[in-house]
C-alpha positions as MATLAB code, in Angstrom:
seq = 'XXXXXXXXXXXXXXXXXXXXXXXXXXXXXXXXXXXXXXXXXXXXXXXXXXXXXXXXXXXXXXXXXXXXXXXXXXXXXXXXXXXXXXXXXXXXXXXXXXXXXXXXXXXXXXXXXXXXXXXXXXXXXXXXXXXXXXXXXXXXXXXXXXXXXXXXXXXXXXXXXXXXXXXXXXXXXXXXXXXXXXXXXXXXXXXXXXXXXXXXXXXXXXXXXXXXXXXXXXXXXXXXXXXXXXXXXXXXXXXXXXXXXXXXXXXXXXXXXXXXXXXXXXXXXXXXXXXXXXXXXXXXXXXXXXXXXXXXXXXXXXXXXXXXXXXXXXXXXXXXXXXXXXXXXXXXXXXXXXXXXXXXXXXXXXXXXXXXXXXXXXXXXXXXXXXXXXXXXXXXXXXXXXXXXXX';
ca = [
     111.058  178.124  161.707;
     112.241  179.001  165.006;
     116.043  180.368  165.490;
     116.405  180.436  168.902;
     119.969  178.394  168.926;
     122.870  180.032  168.290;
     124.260  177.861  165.395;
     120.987  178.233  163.904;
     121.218  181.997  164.018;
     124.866  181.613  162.421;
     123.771  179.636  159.970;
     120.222  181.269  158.567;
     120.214  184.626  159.495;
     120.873  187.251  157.299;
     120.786  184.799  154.111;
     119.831  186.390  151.035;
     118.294  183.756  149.126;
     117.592  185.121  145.556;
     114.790  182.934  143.901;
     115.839  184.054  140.475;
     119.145  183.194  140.512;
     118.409  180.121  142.820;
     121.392  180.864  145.325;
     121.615  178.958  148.580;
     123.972  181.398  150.000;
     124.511  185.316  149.733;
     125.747  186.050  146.500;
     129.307  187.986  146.391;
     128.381  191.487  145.069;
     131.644  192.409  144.161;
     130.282  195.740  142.798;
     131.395  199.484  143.908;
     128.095  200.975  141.904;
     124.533  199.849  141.734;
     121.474  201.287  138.826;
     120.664  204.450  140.395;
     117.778  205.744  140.101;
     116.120  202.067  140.338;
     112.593  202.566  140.228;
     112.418  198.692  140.379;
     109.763  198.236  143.044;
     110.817  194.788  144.005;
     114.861  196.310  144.207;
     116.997  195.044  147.169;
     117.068  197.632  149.771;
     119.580  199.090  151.893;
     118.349  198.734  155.196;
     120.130  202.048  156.626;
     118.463  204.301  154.031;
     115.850  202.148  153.071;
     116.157  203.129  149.054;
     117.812  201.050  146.446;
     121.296  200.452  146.716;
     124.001  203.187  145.190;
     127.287  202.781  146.389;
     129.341  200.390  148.116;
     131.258  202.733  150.742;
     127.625  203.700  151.742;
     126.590  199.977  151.998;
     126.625  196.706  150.424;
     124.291  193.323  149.719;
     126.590  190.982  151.023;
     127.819  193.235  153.804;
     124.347  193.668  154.811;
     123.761  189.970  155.042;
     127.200  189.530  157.603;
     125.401  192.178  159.393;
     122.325  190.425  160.264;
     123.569  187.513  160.742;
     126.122  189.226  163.145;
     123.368  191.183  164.676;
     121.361  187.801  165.100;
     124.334  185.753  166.692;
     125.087  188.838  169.085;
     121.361  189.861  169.970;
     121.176  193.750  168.909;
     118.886  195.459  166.959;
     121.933  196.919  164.647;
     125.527  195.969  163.326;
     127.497  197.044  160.917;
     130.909  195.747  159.360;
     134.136  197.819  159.293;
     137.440  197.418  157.026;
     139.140  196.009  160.329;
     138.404  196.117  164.042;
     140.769  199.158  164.619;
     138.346  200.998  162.413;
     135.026  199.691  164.015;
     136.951  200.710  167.224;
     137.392  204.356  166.141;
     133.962  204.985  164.302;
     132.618  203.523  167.595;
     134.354  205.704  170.458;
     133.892  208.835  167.925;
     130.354  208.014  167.673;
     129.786  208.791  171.260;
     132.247  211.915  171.800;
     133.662  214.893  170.862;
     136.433  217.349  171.482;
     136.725  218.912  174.912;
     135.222  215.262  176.052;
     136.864  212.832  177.944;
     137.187  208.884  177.890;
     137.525  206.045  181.030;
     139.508  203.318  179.784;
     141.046  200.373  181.870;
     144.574  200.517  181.490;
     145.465  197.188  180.025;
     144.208  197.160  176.396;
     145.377  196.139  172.672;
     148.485  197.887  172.195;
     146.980  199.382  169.147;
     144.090  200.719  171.043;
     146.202  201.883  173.923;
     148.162  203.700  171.133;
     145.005  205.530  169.727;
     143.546  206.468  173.460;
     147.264  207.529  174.322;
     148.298  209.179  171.282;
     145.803  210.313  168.667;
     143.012  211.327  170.308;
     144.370  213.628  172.363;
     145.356  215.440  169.519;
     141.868  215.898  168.483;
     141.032  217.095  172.225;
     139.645  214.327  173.274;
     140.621  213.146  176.712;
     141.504  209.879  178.291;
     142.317  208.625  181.644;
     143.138  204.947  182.394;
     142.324  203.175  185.223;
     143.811  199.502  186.032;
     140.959  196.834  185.431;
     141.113  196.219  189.589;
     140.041  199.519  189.821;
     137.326  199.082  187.219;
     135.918  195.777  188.684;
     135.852  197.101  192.363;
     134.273  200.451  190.951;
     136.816  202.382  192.201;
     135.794  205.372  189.489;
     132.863  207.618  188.777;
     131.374  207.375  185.541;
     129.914  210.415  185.616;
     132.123  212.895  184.365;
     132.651  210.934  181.094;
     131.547  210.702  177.331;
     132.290  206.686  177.889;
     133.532  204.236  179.387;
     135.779  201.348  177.212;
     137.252  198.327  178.469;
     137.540  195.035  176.906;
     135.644  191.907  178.165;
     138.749  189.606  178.588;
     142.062  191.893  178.070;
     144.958  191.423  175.776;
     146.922  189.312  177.061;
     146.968  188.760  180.563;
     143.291  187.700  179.683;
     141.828  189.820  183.078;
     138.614  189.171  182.951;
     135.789  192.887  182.877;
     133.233  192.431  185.549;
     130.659  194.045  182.586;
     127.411  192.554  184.219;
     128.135  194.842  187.654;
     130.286  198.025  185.913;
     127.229  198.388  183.253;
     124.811  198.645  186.142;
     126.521  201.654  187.597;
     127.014  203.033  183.564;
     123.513  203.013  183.403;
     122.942  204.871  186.487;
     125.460  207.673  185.933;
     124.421  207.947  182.259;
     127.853  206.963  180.409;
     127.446  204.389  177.580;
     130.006  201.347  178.119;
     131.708  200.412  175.126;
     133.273  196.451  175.410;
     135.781  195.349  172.610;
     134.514  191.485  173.013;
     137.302  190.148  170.516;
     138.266  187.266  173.331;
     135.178  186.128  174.041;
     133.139  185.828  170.281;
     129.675  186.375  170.922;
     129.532  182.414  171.709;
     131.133  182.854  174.880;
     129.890  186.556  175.734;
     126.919  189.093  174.320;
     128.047  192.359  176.098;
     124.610  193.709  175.473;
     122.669  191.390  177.553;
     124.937  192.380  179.916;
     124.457  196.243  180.148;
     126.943  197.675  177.644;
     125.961  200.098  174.715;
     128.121  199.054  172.119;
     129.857  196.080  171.538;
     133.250  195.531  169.120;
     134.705  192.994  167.429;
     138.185  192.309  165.292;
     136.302  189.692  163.022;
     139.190  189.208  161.904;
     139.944  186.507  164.702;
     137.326  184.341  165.900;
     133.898  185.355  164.070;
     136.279  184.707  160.578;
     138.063  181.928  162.011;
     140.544  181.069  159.088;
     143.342  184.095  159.561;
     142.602  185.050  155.872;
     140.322  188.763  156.547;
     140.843  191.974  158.255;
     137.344  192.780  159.407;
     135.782  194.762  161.949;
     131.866  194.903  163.549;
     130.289  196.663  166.194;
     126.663  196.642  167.502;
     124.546  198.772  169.581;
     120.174  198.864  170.247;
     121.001  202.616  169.961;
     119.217  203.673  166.869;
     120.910  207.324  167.059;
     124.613  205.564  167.501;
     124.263  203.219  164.815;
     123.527  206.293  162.571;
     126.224  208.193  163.847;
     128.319  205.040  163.603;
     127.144  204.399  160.127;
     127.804  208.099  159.166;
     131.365  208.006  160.127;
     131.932  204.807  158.399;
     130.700  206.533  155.270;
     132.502  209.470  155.450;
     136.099  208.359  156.674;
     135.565  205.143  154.055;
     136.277  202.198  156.499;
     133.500  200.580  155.231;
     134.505  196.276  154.297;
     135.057  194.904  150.597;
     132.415  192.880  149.829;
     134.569  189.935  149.613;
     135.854  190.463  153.255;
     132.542  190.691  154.299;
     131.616  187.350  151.910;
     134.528  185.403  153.729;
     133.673  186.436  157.457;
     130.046  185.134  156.672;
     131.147  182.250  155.912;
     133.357  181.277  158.690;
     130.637  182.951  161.114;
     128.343  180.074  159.961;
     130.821  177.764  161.994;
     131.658  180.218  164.920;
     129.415  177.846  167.756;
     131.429  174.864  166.374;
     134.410  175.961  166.635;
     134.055  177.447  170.090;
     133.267  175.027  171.498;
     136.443  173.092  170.745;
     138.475  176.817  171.284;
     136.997  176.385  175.101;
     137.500  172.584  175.327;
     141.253  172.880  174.217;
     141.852  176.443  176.333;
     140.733  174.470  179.319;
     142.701  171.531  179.008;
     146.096  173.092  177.380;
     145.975  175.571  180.570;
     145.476  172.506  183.622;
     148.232  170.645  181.804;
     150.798  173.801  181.939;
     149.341  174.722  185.354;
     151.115  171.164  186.325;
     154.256  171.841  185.045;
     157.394  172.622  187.423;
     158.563  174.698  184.587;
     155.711  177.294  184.326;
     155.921  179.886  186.429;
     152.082  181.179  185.816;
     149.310  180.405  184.050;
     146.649  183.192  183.275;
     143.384  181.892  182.014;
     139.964  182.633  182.955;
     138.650  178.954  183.326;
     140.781  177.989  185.945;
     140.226  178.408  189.659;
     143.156  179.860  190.723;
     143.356  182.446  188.062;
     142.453  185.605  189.796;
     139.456  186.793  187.679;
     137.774  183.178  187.817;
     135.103  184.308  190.120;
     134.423  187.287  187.081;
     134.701  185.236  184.668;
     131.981  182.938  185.992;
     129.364  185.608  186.233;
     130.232  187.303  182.816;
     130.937  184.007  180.295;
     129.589  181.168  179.387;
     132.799  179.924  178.121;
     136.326  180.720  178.760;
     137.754  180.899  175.288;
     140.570  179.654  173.567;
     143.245  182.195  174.663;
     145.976  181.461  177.321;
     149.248  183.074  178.229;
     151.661  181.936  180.804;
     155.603  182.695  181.809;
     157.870  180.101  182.081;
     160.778  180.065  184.737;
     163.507  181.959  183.259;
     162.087  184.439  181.734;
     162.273  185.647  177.838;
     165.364  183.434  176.692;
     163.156  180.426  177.443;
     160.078  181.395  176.150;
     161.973  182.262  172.902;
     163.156  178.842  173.084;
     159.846  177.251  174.126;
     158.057  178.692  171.058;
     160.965  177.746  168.693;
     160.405  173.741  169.446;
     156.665  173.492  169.303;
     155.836  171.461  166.451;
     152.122  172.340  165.942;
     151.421  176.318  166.507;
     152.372  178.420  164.565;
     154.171  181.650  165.350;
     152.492  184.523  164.913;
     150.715  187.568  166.035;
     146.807  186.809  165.386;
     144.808  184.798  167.145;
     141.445  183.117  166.643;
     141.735  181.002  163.916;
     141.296  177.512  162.856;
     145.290  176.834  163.483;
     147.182  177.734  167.162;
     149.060  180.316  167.293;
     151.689  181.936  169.904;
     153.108  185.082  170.222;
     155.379  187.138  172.534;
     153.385  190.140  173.294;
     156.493  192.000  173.865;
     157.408  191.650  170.202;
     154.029  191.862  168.639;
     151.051  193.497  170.257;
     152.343  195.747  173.126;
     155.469  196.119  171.506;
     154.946  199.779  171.422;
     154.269  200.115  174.936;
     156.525  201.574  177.163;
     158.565  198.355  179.375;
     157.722  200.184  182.176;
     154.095  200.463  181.341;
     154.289  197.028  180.538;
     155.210  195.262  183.378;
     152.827  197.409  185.281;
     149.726  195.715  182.932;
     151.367  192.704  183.853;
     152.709  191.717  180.472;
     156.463  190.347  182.032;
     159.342  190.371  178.922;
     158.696  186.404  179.142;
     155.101  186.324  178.690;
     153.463  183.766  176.029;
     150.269  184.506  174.117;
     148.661  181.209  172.896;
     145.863  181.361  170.814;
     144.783  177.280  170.771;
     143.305  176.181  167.770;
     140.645  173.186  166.751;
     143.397  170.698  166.518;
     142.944  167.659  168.457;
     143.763  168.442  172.422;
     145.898  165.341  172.922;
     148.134  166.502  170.514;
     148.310  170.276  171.492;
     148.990  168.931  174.599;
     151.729  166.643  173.643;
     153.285  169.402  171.860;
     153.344  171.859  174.682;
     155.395  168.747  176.979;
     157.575  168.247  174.257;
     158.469  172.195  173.962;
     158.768  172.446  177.883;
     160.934  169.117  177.938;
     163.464  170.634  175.033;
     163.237  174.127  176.735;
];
């Protein structure tokens, strides 16, 4: 049977069917030990050291299935699942350097991951200048004197969009790996790889789960000597997944093309219906015109996601009085899932950035994160007028 379209991928690849039980679906192996030695000759194997399985920090049935069928959806040759995306960040960037190494990042990142480029690995000697993402998309740098290069593909949350298809080209040629945290995008919307980068990150957590109910991280490479160093560090620092996290993210990555597709319907529409509004100040999202990454975006996605954030006209006290009268979003700091969300950045993601800092991303005090759900658009919509009327 062919596989060639995404949902198909989501939905078949990966699936470990076992005849004897008769199971439609991966079975949960909740199990931290497996028969060792098992001189079984038809045993499941573990794919990374293709023996028998022996230990679920070194790798896992079920997590093995997520894996191909994230390595499927995404279009690499390997994957592998992390306790949360902060993990599958660090495994990643300390796959690829060392101490006395340095690290290009663009400036405007996660908070977290700002934290851990600004903070912590430093102290373990590892270097790391930022650059602002104009800089990075007009190749204003040279690659060249760096272990990698990170940036994510559309940034937290002024949602700037990475010009990866032209920045990996130059990677390439200067012999730096690009590493792209593609947690906006879902490999729906964006596969990094096909693009030029050498490793690609997600929080599963947000869209690949879908349902706000796992922490989960993945990353994937066609590096066979990263993977293994990736894979290695995973085992070693234990950030491997529980097999039920891993279980759960399967599952909702079955319905990842489906509910994309209304994620970009309602980001499109939510963001030209608060583009009209007196009482907006700005709108930031890739899919429209005027945004100033649109031309980017264009060459880089196929979709523009579900993610918008905007500032209204007066500044924090009404966006803390905006969010208080919507009806349907919830308030919260994820994003991704099933269910809108909004957020002030300044209290949740980046609130550990320095104001100055901040402002100089382009994350104002008043800024609104809104991660729009699968509800029906009229009525997200409806909400939103309601909130701006009451604000």
């Amino acid at each position: 049977m062919s596989r060639s379209g995404f949902t198909t991928k989501a939905v078949q690849s990966g699936e470990l069917r076992d005849t004897h039980m008769g199971s439609v679906v991966t079975p949960l192996f909740q199990a931290s030990t497996f028969l060792y030695p098992n001189d079984d000759p038809t045993a499941l194997t573990d794919r990374i050291r293709k023996e028998p399985y022996i230990y679920s920090r070194w790798n896992n049935p079920t997590t093995q299935s997520l894996e191909l069928k994230y390595s499927a959806i995404e279009g690499s040759k390997f994957a592998l699942g992390f306790s949360s995306g902060m993990a599958a960040i660090a495994s990643s960037v300390l796959a690829l350097t060392k101490k006395h190494k340095r690290i290009l990042s663009v400036e405007e990142l996660y908070g977290q991951t700002h934290g851990v480029f600004e903070n912590l690995l430093p102290q373990m000697g590892i270097g790391v200048d930022f650059i602002s993402i104009d800089r990075f998309n007009s190749l204003d740098f040279k690659g060249s004197g760096y272990d990698l290069v990170y940036t994510e593909s559309v940034v937290n949350p002024t949602l700037r969009v990475s010009d990866i298809s032209t920045v990996s080209k130059v990677c390439r040629e200067q012999g730096v790996p690009l590493v792209v945290d593609a947690t906006f995008s879902s490999p729906y919307n964006q596969r990094p790889l096909e693009l030029g980068a050498s490793v690609v990150i997600h929080s599963a957590t947000k869209y690949i789960s879908g349902h706000s109910d796992t922490i989960y991280g993945l990353a994937s490479t066609d590096s066979e000597s990263t993977f293994m160093e990736m894979q290695n560090l995973r085992r070693q620092l234990g950030s491997n997944p529980d097999p039920f996290q891993s279980f759960l993210v399967a599952r909702g990555a079955k319905t990842l093309g489906l509910r994309m597709e209304r994620h970009n319907i309602n980001g499109m529409e939510i963001a030209k219906a608060l583009s009209a509004e007196a009482k907006v100040k700005r709108v930031n999202y890739p899919g429209l015109e005027s945004f100033i990454d649109h031309h980017v975006a264009e060459r880089n996605l196929s979709g523009y996601g579900g993610m918008i954030s905007f500032e209204l006209e007066g500044g924090l006290e009404k966006a803390k009085k905006f969010v208080k009268h919507l009806k349907i979003p919830v308030i919260a700091s994820s994003l991704g899932g099933v269910e809108s969300l909004v957020s002030l950045p300044i209290e949740t993601s980046h609130r550990s950035i320095d104001p100055k800092k901040r402002h100089e991303m382009g994350i104002g005090d008043g800024l609104i994160r809104f991660s729009t759900g699968i509800e029906d658009t009229e009525d997200l919509i409806a909400d939103v007028q309601q909130a701006l009327s009451a604000t």
